[in-house]
C-alpha positions as CSV (number, residue, x, y, z in Angstrom):
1,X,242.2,40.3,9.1
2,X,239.1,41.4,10.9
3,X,236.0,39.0,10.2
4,X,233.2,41.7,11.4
5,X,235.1,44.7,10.3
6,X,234.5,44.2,6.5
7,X,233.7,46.9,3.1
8,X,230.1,45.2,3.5
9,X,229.6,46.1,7.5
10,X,230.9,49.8,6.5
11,X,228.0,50.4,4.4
12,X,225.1,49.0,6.4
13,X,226.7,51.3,9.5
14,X,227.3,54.1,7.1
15,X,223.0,53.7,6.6
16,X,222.0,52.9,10.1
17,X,225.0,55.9,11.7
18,X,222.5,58.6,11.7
19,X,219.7,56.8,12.7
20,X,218.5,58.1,16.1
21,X,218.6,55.4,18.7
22,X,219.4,52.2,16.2
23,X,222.7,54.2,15.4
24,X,223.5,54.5,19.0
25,X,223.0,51.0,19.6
26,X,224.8,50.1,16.7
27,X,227.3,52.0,17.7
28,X,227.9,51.2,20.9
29,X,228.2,47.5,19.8
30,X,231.4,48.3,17.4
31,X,234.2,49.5,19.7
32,X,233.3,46.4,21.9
33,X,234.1,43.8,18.6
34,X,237.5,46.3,17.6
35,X,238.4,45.7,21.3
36,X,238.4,41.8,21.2
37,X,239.9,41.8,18.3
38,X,242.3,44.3,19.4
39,X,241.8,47.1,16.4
40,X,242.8,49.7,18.4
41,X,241.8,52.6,15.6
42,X,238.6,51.3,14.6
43,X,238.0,51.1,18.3
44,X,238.7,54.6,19.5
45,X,237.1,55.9,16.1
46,X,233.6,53.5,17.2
47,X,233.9,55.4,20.8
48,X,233.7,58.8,19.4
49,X,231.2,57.6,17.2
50,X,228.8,56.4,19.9
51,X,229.5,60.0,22.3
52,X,228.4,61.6,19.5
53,X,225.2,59.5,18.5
54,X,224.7,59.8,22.1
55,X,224.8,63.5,22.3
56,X,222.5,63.6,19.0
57,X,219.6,61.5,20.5
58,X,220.0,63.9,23.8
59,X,219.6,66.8,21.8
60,X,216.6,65.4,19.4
61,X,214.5,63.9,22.3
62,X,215.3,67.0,24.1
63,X,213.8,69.1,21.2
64,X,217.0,71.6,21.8
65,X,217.1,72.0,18.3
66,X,216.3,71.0,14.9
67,X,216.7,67.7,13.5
68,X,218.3,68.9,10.2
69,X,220.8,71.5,12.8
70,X,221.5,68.1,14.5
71,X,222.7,65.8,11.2
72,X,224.6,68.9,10.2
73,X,226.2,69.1,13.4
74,X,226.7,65.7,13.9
75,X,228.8,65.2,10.4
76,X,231.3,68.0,11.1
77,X,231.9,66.7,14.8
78,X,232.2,62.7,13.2
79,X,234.8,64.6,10.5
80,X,236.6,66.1,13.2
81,X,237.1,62.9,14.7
82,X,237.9,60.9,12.3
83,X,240.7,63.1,11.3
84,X,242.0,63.9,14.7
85,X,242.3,59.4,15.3
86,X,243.8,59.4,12.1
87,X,246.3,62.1,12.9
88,X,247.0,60.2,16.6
89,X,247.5,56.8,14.8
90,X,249.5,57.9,12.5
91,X,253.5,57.0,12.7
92,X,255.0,59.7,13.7
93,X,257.9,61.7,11.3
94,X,260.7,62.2,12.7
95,X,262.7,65.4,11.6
96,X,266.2,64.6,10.6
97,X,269.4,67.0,11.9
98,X,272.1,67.4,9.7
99,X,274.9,68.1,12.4
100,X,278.3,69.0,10.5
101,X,280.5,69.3,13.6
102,X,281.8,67.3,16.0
103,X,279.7,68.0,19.5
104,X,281.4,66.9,22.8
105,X,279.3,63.9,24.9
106,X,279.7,65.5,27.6
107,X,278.3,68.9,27.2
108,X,274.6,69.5,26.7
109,X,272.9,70.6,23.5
110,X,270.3,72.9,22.2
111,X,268.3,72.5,19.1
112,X,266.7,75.7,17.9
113,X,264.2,75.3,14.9
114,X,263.9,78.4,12.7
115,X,262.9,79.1,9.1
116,X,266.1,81.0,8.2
117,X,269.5,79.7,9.7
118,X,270.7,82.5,12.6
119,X,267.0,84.1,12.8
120,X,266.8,83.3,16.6
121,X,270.3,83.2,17.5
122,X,270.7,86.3,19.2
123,X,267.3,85.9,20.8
124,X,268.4,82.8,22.1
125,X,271.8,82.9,22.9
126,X,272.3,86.9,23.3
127,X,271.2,89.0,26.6
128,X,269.5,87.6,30.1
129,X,267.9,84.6,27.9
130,X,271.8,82.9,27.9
131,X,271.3,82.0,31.2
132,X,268.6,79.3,29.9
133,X,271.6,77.9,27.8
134,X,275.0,78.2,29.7
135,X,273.2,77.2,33.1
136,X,270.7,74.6,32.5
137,X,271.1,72.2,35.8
138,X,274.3,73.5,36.9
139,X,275.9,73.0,40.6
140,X,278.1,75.1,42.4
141,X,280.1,74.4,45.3
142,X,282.1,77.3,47.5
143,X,283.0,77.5,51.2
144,X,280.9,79.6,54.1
145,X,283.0,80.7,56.8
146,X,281.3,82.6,59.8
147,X,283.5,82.9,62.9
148,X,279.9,82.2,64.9
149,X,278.4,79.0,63.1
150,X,280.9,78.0,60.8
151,X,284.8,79.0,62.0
152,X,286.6,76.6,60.2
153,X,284.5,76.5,57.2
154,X,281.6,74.7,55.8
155,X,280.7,73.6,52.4
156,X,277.7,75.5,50.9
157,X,276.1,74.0,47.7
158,X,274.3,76.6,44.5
159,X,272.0,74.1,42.5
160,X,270.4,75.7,39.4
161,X,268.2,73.1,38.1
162,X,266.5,74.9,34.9
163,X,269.0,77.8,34.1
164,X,270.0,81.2,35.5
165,X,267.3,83.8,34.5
166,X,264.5,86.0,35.8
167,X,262.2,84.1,37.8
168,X,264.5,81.4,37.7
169,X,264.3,79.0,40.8
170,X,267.8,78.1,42.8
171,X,268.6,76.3,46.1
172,X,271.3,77.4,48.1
173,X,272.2,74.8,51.4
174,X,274.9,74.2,53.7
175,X,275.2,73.5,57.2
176,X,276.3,75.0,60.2
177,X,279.1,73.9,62.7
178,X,276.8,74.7,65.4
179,X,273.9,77.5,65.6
180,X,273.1,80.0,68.1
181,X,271.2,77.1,70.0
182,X,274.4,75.1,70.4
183,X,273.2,72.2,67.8
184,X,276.0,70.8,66.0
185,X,276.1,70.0,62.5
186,X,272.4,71.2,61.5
187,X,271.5,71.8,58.3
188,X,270.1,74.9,56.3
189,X,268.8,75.8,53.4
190,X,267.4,78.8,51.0
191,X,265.1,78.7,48.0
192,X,264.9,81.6,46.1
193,X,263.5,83.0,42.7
194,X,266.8,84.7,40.3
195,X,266.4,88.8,39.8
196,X,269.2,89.4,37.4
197,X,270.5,93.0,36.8
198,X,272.3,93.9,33.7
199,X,275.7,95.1,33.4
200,X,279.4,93.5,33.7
201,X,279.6,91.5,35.1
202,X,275.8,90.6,35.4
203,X,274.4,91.0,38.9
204,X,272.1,89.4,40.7
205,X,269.3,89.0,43.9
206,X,266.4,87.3,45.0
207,X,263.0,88.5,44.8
208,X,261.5,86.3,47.1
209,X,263.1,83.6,49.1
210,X,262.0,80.7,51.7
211,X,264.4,79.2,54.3
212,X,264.2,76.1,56.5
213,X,261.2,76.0,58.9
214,X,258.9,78.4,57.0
215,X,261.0,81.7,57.8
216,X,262.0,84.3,55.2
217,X,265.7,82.5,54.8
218,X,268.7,84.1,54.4
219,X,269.3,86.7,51.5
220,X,271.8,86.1,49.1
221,X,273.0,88.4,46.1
222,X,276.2,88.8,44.0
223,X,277.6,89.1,40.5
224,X,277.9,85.6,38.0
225,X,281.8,86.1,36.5
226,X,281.6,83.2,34.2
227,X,279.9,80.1,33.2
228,X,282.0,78.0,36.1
229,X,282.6,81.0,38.4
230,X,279.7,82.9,40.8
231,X,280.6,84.9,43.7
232,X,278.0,85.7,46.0
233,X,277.3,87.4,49.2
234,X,274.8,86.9,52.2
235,X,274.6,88.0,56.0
236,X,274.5,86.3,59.0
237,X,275.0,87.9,62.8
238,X,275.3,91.3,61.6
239,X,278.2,90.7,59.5
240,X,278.2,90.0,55.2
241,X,280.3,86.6,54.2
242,X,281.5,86.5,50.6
243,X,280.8,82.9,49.2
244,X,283.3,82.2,45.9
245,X,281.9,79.2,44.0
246,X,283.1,77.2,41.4
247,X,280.9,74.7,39.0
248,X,281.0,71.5,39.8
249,X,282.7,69.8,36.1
250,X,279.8,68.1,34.2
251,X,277.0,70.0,35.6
């Protein structure tokens, strides 16, 4: 139990608080006593205390404004503090989910909070906003073949870290065999931003794009067929290459 922090030492601050000056000092000599004696509440609630004596004094030596304006002001803003610490300090309630099925580990989960069961469901769930859900940090792996750079083949990797919508960022990187300079083996990569277009199968583009080295990249586009299941299509030496790839399982 605190020895300085007592119902007596609440009334004689509660008469010296609005004090100009003395209540400053006063309190600027409380959240040094709750430190030591590690009351972390009364501590933060003495700091506010003293920014706003502080600010008080400013304004009354300043002659900004009236001392009566100042008290006034001064209570509301010690209020609002004192409510906001108390509101920060307090232990937090945690909701509880009644969950009446069985959900699978290995899938991910979303929680919608509504105040009528269904109300956002098709907002959620329905129309380009699926994407959020079904896509969420999803990788896809297909195969790039270019007679050029890439004869036999080379794996080519889709990552979609925060779900498949407009705006939505993606990374698409592979490497080639060997590139028009001969190097074997050298990696490439394009980010892009997601333009969806609706229809069925839902299409898609990228509005803007960035490759390796700070040029434009290469452009990709094509149409997502399912959750686990995107072909897509870019172009490379004059030619289009169709790219079928599959979800990596537990992405």
């Amino acid at each position: 139990m605190s020895q300085w922090f007592t119902q007596l030492e609440d009334v004689a601050y509660s008469v010296v608080e609005y004090i100009p000056l003395v209540g400053t000092v006063y309190s600027l000599k409380r959240p040094g006593i709750a430190y030591s004696e590690r009351h972390w509440t009364r501590h933060w609630q003495s700091v506010g205390n003293f920014l706003e004596s502080s600010i008080r004094d400013v304004i009354l030596f300043s002659e900004i404004a009236e001392p009566t304006e100042v008290a006034l002001l001064h209570t509301m803003a010690e209020s609002f503090t004192d409510k906001m610490i108390e509101i920060y300090h307090h232990e937090p309630n945690k909701p509880k989910v009644k969950i009446t099925k069985k959900l699978d580990k290995r899938s991910g989960h979303v929680l919608v909070a509504e105040s009528s069961e269904g109300k956002f469901k098709s907002q959620v769930f329905g129309g380009k906003a699926k994407g959020l859900h079904h896509f969420h940090g999803a990788v896809f792996i297909g195969t790039l073949i270019l007679p050029t750079y890439a004869p036999n083949g080379e794996k080519i990797r889709l990552d979609v870290p925060h779900g498949l919508y407009d705006g939505a960022r993606v990374t698409f990187s592979w490497k080639w065999t060997q590139d028009y300079n001969g190097v074997k083996n050298r990696p490439e990569v394009t980010l892009g931003r997601i333009q969806l277009r609706a229809g069925t199968p839902t299409r898609f583009g990228l509005s803007s794009r960035k490759g390796a080295g700070g040029w434009e990249g290469y452009d990709f586009w094509g149409q997502v067929n399912s959750k686990d299941r995107i072909i897509a299509t870019t172009k490379a030496v004059g030619r289009e290459i169709q790219i079928v790839f599959r979800r990596v399982y537990g992405t």
